[in-house]
C-alpha positions in Angstrom: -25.8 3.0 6.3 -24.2 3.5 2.7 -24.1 1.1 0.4 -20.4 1.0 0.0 -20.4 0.4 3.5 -22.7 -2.9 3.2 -20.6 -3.8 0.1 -17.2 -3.7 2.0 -18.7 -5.5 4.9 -20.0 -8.1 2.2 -17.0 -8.9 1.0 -15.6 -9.2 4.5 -17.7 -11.6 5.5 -17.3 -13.6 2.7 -13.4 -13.6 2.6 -13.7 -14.7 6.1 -15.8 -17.7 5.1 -13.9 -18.7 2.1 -10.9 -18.6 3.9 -9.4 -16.1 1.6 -6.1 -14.1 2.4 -8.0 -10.3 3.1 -5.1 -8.6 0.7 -6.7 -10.7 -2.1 -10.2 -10.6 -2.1 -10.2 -6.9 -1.1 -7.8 -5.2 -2.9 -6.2 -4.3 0.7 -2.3 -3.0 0.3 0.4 -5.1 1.8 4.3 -3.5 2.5 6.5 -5.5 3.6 9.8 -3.3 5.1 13.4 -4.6 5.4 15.2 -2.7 7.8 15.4 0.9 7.3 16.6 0.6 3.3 13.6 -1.2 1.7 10.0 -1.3 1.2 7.7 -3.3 -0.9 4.5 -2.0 -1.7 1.9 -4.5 -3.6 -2.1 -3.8 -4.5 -1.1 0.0 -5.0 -3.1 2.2 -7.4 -0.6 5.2 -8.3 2.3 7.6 -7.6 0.9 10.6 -6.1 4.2 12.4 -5.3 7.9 11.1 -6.1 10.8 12.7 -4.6 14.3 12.1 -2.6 12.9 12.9 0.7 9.0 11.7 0.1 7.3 8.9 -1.7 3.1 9.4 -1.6 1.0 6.5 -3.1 -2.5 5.6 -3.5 -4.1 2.8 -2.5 -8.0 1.4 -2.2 -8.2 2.1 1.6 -6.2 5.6 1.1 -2.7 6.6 1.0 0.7 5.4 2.1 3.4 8.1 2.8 7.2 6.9 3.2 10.0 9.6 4.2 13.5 9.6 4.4 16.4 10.5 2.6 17.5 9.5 -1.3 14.2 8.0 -1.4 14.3 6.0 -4.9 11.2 4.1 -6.6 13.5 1.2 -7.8 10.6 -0.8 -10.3 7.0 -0.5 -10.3 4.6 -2.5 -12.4 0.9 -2.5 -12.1 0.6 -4.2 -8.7 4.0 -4.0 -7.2 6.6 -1.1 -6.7 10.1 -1.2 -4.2 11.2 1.9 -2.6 15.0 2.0 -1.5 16.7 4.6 0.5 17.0 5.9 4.1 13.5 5.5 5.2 13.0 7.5 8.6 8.7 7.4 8.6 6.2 5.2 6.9 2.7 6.8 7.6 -1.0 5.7 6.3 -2.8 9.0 5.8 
């Protein structure tokens, strides 16, 4: 078994105990989608790929993929980022 395997099991175990929201204590991303036209994306690491019909970002557990049609990154700060646009496909690659 590897050791980040252990690790991430670790921490698991010990979010579950403290009661601690899994998003927090493990870096885990959380998007939250309104309709069709809106997607917040938080504990994100970058912008892999940025265009009008695809938006690729990385996150700890690997990478989010929206498509769609004038696909626009509205803000983004270090944590946080809103996509906007026709959003036909959200896929975690």
């Amino acid at each position: 078994m590897s050791r980040e395997y252990e690790k991430g099991t670790f921490k698991h175990k010990m979010a579950e105990a403290a009661n601690l929201p899994k998003d927090l204590a493990l870096g885990l991303p959380v998007v939250h989608v309104t309709g069709r036209s809106e997607a917040c994306v938080e504990n994100y690491r970058g912008i892999l790929e940025y265009t009008d019909s695809l938006v690729r970002v990385q996150t700890k557990c690997g990478q989010i993929r929206f498509t769609g049609k004038h696909l626009q990154i509205e803000y983004y700060m270090n944590d946080e980022m809103k996509i906007t646009g026709r959003i036909t496909a959200m896929e975690y690659v």
